[in-house]
N, C-alpha and C positions, 0 to 999 in steps of 0.2 A: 330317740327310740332306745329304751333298754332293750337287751338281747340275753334269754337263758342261755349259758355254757357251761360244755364242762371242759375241767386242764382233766385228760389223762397223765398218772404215771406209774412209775415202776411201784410192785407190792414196800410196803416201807417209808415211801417218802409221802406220803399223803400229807402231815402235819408240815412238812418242808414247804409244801407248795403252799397251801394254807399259807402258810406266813408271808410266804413271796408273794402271793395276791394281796392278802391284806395291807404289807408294807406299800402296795402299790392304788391301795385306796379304792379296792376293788371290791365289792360284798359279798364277803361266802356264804351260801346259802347251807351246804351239806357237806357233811366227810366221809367216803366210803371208800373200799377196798380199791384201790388203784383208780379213783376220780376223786374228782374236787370240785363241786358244782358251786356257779357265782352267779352272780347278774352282773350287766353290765354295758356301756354305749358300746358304738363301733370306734371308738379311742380306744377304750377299757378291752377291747379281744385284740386290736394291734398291738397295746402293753406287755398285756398277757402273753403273746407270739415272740417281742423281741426281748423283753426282761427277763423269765422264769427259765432258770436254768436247770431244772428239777423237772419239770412237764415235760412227755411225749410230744404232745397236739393238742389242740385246743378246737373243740368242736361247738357250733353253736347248736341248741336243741329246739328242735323244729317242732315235734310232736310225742306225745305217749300218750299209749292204749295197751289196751289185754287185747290178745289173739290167741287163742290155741288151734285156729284154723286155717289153711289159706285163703280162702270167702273174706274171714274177716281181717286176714290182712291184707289182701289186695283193694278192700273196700275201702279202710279205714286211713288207709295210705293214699289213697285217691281223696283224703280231706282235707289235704295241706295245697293251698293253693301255692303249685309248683313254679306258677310261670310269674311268679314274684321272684323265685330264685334263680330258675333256667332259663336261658333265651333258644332261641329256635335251634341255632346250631351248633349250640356247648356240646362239651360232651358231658356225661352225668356218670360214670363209673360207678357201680356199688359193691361194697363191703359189708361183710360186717359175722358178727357170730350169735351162737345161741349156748344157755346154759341154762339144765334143768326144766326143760322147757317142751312141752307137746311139736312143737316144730323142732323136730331134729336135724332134719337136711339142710346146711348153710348155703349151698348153690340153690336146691330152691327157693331157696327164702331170700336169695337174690334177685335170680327171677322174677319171681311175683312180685316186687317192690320195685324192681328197675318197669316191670309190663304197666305198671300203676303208676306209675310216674310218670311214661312217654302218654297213654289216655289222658291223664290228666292235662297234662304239657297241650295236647292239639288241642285241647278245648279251653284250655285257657288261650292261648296265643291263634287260634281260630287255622290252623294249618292241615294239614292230613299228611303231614310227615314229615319227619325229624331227622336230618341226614347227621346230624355230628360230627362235622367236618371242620369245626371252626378252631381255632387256636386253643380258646380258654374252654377249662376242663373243673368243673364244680366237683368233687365227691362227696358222694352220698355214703354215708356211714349208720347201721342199724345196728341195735343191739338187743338181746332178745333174751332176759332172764328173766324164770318163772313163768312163761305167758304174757310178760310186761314186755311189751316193744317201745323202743326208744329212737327214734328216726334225728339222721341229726347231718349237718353240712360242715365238712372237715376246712377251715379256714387257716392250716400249717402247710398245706403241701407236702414237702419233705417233714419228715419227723423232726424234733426239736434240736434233739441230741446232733445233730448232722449240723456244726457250728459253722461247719468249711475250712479250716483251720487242717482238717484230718483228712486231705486227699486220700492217700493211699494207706491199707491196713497192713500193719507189721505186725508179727507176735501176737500174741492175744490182748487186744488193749480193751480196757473197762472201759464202758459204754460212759460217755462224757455225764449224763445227767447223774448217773450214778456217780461218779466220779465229783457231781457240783454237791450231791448230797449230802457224801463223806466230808467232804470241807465244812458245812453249814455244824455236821457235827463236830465238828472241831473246832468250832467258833472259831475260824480262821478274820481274821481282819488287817486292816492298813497298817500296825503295826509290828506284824507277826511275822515270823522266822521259820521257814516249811522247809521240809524235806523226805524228800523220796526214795527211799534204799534201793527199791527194784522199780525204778522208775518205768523202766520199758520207752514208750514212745513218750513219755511225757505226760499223757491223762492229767492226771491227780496232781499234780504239778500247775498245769495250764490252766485245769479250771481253778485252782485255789486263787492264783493271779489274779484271774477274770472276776471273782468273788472279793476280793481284797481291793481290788481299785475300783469296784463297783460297775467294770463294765459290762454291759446287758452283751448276753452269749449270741445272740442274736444281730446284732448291728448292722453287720457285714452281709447276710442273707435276703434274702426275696422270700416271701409267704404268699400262698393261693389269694389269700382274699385280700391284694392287693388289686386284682384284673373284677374281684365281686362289685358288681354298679351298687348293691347294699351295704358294701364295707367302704370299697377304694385305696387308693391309693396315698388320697389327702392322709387320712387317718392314721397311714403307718410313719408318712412324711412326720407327722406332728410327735409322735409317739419317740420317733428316731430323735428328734431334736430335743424332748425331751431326756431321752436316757442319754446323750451327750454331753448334755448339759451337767447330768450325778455322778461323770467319772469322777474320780479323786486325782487330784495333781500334785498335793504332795504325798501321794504313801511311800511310808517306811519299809515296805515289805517287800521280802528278797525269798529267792525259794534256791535249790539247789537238787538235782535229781541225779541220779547213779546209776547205772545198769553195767552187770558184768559184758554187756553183747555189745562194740561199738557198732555195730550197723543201728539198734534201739536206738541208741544216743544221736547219732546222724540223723534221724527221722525226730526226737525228742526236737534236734537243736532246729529243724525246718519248722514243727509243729509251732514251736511256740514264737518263731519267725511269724507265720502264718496268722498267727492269732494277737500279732502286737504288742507281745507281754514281753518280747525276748529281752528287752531291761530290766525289766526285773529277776528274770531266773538264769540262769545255768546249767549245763548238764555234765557230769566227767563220768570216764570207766572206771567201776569200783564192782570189786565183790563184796557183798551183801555183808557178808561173814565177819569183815574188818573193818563196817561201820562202826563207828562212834559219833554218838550223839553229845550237842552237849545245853546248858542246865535253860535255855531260853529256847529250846527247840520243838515244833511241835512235826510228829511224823505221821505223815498217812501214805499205807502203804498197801499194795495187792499183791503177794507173795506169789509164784504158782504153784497151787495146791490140787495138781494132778490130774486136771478134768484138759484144756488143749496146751498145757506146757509141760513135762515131766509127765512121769506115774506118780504115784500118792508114796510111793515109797522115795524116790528122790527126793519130792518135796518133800515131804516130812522131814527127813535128815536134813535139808539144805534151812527151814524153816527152824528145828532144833538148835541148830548150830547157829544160824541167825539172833535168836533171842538168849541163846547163853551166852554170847560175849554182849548185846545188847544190854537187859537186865544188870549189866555190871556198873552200867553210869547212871547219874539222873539225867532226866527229859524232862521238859512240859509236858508234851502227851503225846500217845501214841495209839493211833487209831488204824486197827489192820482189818482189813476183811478179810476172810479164807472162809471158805469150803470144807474145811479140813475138821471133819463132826466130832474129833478129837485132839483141835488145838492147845485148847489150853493145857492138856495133857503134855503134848509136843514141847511148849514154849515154856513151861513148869511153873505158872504163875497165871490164877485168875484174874481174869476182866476186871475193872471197877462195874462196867456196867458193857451190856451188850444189845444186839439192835439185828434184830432178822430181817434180811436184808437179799435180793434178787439181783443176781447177775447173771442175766440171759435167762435160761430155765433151772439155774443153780441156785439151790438155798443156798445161803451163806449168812455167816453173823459177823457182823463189826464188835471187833472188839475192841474195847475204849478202855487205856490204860491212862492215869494222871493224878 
């Protein structure tokens, strides 16, 4: 059985993901603003879940209709024969948002959709009541733009990004998919040379690794619809032993990360413990300032550009001073993200090219120096 999905991700990396399904012989059907819609078996959504380093969640899509009522979305929600997906006593949680759209209230528009689902639920499974008490827990995911509803069943569980690798949070650390992103644009590979000036906990560092010996970010986690009786557990078994199978055994590649804070680097040197790369990379205390690069290196880097580490005047000065003595040697490349709406002012040398780009609720632009 094919299965519609969509990979949610961050604004920006939509063309990322794309490539990472198609690399994985998945068919994408459509590209839009932070989704990527494909078809696919219940193989092709476990792949999906443990390969794509770029993706949030991966939802499978159960239904679309217009509603600009609640009549008609309580109705029309009541046509997806539920008790194909829920059993008596899952729990069925629902989510979801609206944009642009006659239904403006998101909690009612939970309501009515969770109220249409448990009706629907007794009469498919012939019960008069749905206690929800049971272990496994299905979420139901809606989404509501223009009057178009899009009803759909979240098969990640936890978000993507959430490797495991990252117990505990230090500092401001880039959000890992974000962080797989920035690599992809750096055409990082197995015989590449990385480095991290403001390394922080390691991020950009750790997923370049994971990207470079081809190991799927996912490995090591557990996904919801492994417990789904329409997915299982076979599926992600087979999936896993696939992506085992694509690591690389002999890469060349070495990375090396720096931060002024050793408490950062103490948390960099567990991260990447954590995530099985720690062969490959390194981490020492270095300020920023007295990096030197040199002519085989490629850099990706997250300065902090004043929004939860410094003021914007700190950084500035600390990012100034960074790319003036930087700028003085060659690199391979050098790919920064910041915040900072007047970096390249700061750094005193335009982009080759740039890439708007979302970290958390922050614009930001990559900037690709090479």
């Amino acid at each position: 059985m094919n299965y519609r999905a969509v990979a949610t991700c961050l604004f920006g990396l939509e063309k990322v993901v794309e490539f990472e399904l198609k690399r994985l012989g998945i068919d994408v059907i459509s590209v839009s603003d932070g989704r990527v819609s494909f078809e696919g078996t219940k193989t092709d959504i476990a792949r999906a879940n443990i390969n794509c380093s770029t993706a949030e969640r991966i939802l499978i899509v159960l239904d679309e209709f217009d509603a600009s009522d609640f009549d008609s979305l309580f109705d029309k929600t009541g046509e997806v024969v539920w008790g194909d997906i829920i059993s008596e006593k899952d729990s069925f949680p629902v989510k979801g948002y609206s944009i642009n759209s006659t239904l403006t209230s998101v909690p009612a528009c939970q309501r009515i959709i969770k109220k249409s689902i448990a009706e629907r639920l007794k009469r498919d499974l012939g019960v008069r009541s749905l206690p929800e008490n049971g272990r496994r827990k299905i979420a139901i995911r809606f989404s509501i733009v223009s009057d178009r509803v899009t009803l759909m069943v979240d098969t990640s569980g936890e978000g993507l990004h959430k490797r495991g690798y990252r117990p505990n949070i230090y500092g401001a650390p880039i959000k890992e998919t974000l962080a797989a992103g920035i690599s992809d644009f750096a055409r990082i590979g197995q015989n590449s040379t990385v480095t991290d000036p403001f390394c922080g906990t390691g991020t950009l560092i750790i997923e370049s690794a994971l990207r470079a010996n081809r190991i799927a970010p996912g490995l090591n986690r557990h996904f919801a619809a492994e417990s789904y009786p329409f997915i299982g557990k076979g599926a992600f078994d087979f999936a896993r032993k696939e992506a085992r199978e694509n690591i690389v055994r002999n890469s060349k590649f070495t990375a090396v990360g720096t931060d002024i804070d050793p408490k950062a680097i103490e948390h960099a040197r567990f991260n990447a413990k954590a995530a099985k790369v720690d062969e490959f990379v390194k981490f020492e205390v270095m300020d920023a300032r007295k990096y030197i690069p040199s002519k085989d290196m490629i850099v990706v880097t997250n300065p902090p550009y004043g929004e939860k580490l410094m003021d914007p005047v700190s950084s500035g000065k600390l990012i100034g001073e960074f790319c003036e003595n930087f700028f003085k040697y060659d690199f391979k490349g050098l790919y920064l993200i910041s915040g900072q709406p007047d970096f390249e002012d700061i750094a005193g040398k335009k982009a080759k090219r740039r890439r708007k780009l979302y970290n958390g609720m922050i614009v930001c632009q990559l900037y690709m120096y090479f």
